[in-house]
N, C-alpha and C positions, 0 to 999 in steps of 0.2 A: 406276332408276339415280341420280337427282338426290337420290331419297331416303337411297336409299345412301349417296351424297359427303356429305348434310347430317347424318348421323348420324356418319359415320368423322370429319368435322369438329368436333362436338360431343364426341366424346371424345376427340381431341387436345384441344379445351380444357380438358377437366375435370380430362385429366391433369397438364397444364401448371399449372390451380391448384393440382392438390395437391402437385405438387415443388416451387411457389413458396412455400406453406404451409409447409409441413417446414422448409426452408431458411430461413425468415424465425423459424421456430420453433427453428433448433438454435442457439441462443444464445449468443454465447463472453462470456463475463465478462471483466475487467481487473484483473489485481494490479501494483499500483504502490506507489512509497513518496514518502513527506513528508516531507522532510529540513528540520528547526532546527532552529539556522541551515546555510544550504550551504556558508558559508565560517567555517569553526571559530578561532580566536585561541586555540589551546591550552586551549580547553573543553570541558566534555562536548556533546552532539549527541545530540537525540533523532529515530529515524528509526518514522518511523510505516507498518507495512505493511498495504494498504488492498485492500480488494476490491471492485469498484462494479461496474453495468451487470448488475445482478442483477437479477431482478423486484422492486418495492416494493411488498411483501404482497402476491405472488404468484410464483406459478412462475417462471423457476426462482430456488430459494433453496439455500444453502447447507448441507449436509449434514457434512461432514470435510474435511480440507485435513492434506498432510501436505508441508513448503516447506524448503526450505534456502538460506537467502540467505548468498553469497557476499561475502566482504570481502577488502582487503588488512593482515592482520595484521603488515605492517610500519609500518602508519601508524595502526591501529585497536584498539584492547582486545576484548578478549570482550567484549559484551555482557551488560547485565541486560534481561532483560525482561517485560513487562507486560502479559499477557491481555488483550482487550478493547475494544470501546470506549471512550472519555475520557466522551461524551454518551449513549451506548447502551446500555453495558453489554456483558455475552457475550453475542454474538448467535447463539450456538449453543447457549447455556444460558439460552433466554428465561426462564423459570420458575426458575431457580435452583435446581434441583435436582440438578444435578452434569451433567459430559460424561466424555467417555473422554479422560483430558488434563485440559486443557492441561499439555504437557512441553516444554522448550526444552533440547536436546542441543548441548552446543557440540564444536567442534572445533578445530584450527589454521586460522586462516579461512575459518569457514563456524558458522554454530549453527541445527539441526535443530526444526520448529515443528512443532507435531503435536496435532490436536484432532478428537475425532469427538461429534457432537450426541449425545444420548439424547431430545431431543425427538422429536415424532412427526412425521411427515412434514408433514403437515395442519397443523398448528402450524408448522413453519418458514416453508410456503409461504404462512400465511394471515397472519403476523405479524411475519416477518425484513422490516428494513430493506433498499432495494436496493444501500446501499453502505457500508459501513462499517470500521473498522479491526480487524484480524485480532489484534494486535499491535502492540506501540510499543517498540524496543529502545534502550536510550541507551548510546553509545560513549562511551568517552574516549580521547581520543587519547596515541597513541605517541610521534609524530617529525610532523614538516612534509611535504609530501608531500597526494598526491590518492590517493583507494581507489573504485574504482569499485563501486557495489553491485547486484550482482543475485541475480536470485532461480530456483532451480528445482524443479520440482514432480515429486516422488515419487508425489502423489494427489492430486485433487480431486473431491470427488464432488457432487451435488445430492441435497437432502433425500430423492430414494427410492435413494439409494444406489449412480446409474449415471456414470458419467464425464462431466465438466463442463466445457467447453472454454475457455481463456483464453489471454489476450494478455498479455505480459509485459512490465514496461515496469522499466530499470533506471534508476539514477541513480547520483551519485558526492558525499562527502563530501570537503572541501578543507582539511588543516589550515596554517595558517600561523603564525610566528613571533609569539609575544607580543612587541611594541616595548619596547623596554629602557627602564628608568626614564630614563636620560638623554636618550633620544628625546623621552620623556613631556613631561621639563619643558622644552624649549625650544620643543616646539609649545604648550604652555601659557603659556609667559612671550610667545613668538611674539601669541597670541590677547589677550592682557594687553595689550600692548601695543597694538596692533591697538583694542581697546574703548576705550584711554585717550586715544589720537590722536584719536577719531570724538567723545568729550564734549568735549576743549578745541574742536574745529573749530566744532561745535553750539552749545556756548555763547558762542563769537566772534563 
């Protein structure tokens, strides 16, 4: 009987490590974005979308991604956008040999991102970065006003092709009034002054 309890014991544990394995093993990724600058003066704004908490050169890695990030087109343009990482390169086209994509579909706001690897599985998992930028979209603004920007996913898969689970993380771009020339020069004659007061007192 003692033997019995000490074996029905032993495989509650072994089973408890392997749900702990699994579980520590189904990995959610993060897409978020990098907004320059967060507070716009009536300029363009580059929003960079990012995907991290990947494996670095190792499972899991990145396979396809199919994203629609959301904007307020009362305060936002269509965007242009830019494949890639800035330092990395496409990390879904390690080899430069082409993917399925990249295509950027826009809409009334929202613009459709959509990239599938042709690398081999073995190659994503043994040489993708664990975080890197999907994409970099630059706005120009419309009107003053805040756009909040998020993101939703159509598909994400990992390099053998199975669904990839992630945490969404949104953020919002801020436009604000460019200050009128007249503004300009009285904080500038303001600051003028201000420097010419501080050398007579200095040299006194």
């Amino acid at each position: 009987m003692p033997q019995l309890r000490s074996s029905h014991a032993a495989l509650v544990l072994m089973a408890t490590a392997a749900l702990w394995l699994s579980a520590s093993s189904a990995q959610a990724a993060i897409v978020s974005f990098v907004v320059t600058p967060q507070t716009v003066p009536g300029a363009s704004v580059d929003v960079a979308l990012r995907i991290s908490d990947l494996g670095d050169a190792a499972a899991p890695s990145l396979g396809a991604f199919d994203l629609d990030v959301v904007y307020d087109p009362a305060v936002l343009a269509s965007p242009t956008v830019l494949f890639g990482d800035p330092a990395l390169g496409d990390q879904l086209d390690l080899f430069g040999l082409g993917a399925l994509g990249p295509t950027a579909t826009p809409s009334i706001g929202s613009i459709n991102l959509f990239e599938v690897s042709l690398d081999l599985g073995a190659d994503l998992d043994a040489l993708q970065a664990g975080a890197f930028t999907l994409a970099t979209l630059t706005f120009a603004p419309l009107a003053t006003g805040t756009s909040s920007l998020e993101i939703s996913i159509n598909a994400l898969a990992d390099a053998q092709g199975d669904p990839l689970g992630a945490t969404l993380v949104p953020a919002s771009v801020t436009v604000r009034p460019i200050p009128e020339p007249a503004t300009l020069m009285l904080v500038g004659a303001g600051l003028g002054c201000l420097l010419l007061y501080r050398r007579r007192r200095s040299s006194a």
